[in-house]
C-alpha positions as CSV (number, residue, x, y, z in Angstrom):
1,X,-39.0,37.1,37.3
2,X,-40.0,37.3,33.6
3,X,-40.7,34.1,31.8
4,X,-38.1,35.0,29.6
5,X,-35.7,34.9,32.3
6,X,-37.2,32.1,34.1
7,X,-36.4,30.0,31.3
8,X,-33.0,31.4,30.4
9,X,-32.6,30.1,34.0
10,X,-33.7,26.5,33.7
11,X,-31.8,26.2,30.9
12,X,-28.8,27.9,32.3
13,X,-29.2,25.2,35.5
14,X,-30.2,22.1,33.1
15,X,-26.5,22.8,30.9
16,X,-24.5,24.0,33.4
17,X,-25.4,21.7,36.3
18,X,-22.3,21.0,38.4
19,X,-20.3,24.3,36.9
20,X,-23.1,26.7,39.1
21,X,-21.8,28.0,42.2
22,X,-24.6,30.3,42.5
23,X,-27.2,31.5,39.9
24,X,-28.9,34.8,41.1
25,X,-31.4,37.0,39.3
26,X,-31.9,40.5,40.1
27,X,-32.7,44.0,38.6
28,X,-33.5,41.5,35.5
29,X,-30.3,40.4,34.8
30,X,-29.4,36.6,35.4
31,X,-25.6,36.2,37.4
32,X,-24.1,32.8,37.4
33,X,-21.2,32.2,39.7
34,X,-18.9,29.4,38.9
35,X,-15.9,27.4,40.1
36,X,-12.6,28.4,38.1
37,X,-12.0,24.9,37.4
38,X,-14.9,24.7,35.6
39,X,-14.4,27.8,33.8
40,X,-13.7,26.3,30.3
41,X,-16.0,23.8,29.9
42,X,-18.7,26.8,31.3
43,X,-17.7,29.0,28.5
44,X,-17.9,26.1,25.7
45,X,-21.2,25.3,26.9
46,X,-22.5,28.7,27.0
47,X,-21.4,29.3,23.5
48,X,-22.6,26.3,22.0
49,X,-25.9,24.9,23.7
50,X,-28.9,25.0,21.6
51,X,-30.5,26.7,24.0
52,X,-27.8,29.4,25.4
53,X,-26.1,30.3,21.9
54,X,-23.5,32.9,23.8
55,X,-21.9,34.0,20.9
56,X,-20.6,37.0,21.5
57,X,-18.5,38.1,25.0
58,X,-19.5,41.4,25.1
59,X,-17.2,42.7,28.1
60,X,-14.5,40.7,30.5
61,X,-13.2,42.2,33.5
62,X,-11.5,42.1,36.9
63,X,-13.0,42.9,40.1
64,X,-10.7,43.2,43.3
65,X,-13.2,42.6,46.1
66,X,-11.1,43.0,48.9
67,X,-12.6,46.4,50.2
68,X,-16.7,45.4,49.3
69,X,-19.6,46.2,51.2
70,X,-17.6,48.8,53.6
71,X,-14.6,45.7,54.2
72,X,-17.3,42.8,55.4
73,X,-16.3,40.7,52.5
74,X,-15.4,37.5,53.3
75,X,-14.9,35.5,49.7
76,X,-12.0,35.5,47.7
77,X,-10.4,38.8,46.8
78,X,-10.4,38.3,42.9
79,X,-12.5,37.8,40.4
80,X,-13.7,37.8,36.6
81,X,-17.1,38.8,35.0
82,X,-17.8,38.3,31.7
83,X,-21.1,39.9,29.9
84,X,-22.2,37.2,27.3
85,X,-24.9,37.9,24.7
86,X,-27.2,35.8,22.4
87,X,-27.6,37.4,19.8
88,X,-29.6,35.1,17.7
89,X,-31.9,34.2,20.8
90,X,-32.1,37.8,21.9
91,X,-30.9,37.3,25.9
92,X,-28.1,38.0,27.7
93,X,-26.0,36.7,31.2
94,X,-23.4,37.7,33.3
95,X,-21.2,35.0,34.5
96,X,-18.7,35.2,37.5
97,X,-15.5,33.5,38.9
98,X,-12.9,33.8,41.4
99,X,-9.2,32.8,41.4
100,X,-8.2,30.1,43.8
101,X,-5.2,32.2,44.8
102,X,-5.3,35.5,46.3
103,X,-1.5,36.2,45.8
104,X,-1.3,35.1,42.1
105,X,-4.7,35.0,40.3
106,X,-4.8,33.1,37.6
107,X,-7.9,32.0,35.2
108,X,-7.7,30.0,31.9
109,X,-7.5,32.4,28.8
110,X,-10.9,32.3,27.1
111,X,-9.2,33.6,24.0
112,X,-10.0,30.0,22.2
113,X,-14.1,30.4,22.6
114,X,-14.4,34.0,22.0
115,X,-11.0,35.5,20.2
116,X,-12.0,39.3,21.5
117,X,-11.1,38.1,24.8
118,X,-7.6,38.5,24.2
119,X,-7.5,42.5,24.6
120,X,-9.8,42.1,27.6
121,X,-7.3,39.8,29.5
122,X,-4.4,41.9,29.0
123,X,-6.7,44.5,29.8
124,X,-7.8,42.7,33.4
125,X,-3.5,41.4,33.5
126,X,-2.4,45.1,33.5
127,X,-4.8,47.1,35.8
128,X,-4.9,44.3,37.8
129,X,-1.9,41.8,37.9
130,X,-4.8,38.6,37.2
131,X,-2.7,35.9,35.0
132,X,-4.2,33.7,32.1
133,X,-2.9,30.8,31.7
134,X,-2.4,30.0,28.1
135,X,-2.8,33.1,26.4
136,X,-1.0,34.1,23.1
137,X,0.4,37.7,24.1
138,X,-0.2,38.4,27.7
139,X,1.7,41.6,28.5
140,X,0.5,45.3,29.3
141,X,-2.3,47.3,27.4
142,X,-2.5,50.3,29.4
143,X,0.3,51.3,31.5
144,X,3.6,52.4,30.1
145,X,6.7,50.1,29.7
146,X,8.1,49.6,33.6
147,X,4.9,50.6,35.3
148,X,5.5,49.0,38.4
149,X,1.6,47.4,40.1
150,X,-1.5,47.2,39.1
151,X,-3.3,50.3,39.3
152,X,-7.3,49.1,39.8
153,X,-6.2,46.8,42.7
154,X,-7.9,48.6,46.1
155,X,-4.2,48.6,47.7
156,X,-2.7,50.8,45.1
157,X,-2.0,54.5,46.3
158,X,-4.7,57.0,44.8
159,X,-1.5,58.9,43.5
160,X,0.4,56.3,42.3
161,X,4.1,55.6,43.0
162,X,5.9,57.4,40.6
163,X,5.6,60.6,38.5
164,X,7.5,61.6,35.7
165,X,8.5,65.6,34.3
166,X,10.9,66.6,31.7
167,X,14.3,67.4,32.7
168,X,15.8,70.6,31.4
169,X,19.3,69.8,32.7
170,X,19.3,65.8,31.4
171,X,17.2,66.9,28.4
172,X,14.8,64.1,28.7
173,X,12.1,62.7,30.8
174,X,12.8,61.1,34.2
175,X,10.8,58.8,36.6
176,X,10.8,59.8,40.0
177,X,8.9,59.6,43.5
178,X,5.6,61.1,44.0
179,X,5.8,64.5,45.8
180,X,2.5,64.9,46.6
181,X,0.6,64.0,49.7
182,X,-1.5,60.7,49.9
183,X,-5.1,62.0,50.2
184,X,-8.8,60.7,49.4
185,X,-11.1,62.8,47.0
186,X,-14.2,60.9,47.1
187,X,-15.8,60.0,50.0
188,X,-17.0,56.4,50.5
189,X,-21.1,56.0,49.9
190,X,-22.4,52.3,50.7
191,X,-26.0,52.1,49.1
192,X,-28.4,49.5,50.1
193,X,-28.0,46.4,47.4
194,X,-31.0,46.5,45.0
195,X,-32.2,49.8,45.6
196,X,-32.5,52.5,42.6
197,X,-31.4,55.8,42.6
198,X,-31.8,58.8,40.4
């Protein structure tokens, strides 16, 4: 590890304390896991400590882990990453959480610390049904108006549920079932973790 990193590290551990689950550094990037309940007070930290200066969240998004490393995962099914960056101390981090609740996800709304979170949430709410609590306009960004699921989550058909076609007898557009058959393009490819490919 670079000493770059090895004190974005120390630091991370010195301000953070109790909020890391995990810190982990690899491929030179630093990943700290933490509790959801300590989400909040995580973010304020990283924004705002001398020595972290997180200003800008540079991506938020959902992760459904329920079919990871070939279906040996044995954690909690979702999560949230966030990709901070530092632009005044030139360094970065990637910070992790899961929900408590596999049925209904739900993370507190960063929106507060760093306002662009707010189109990444609804973002993360419509491609994968994860709630925040407290946010200002939480509602679809994506999918069209009645999309029924969340289409990112690993138990969503490949073709979806519904298609839709204009009818020349009603004159409009209708919504109807899927009349194709359910079938997998890609092949599954586990990689070993850590290893680079060209």
């Amino acid at each position: 590890m670079s000493a770059k990193l090895e004190h974005l590290s120390a630091q991370l551990k010195l301000a953070l304390g109790d909020g890391v689950v995990r810190l982990e550094q690899k491929l030179g990037e630093i990943t700290v896991e933490v509790h959801v309940k300590h989400l909040l007070a995580v973010a304020e930290k990283l924004k705002t400590h001398a020595e972290l200066k997180f200003e800008q969240l540079i991506d938020l998004c959902g992760v459904d882990y329920s079919d990871y490393g070939d279906g040996r995962w044995e954690g909690q099914r979702y999560a949230i990453v966030l990709h901070l960056l530092s632009v005044s101390l030139n360094q970065r981090v990637r910070i992790r959480a899961f929900a408590a609740d596999d049925d209904f996800p739900v993370f507190p709304t960063l929106v507060d610390i760093w306002p662009v979170a707010n189109w990444f949430e609804r973002e993360a709410f419509d491609l994968y049904g994860i709630m925040f609590e407290n946010h200002p306009d939480l509602r679809r960004l994506l999918t069209d108006y009645g999309f029924v699921g969340h289409p990112f989550r690993k138990d969503f058909p490949m073709i979806g549920n519904v298609e839709m076609r204009y009818d020349p007898v009603q004159q409009r557009v209708i919504y109807q079932p899927v009349s194709i058959d359910q079938r997998n393009n890609v092949p599954r490819v586990i990689r070993d973790e850590g290893a680079h490919h060209g």
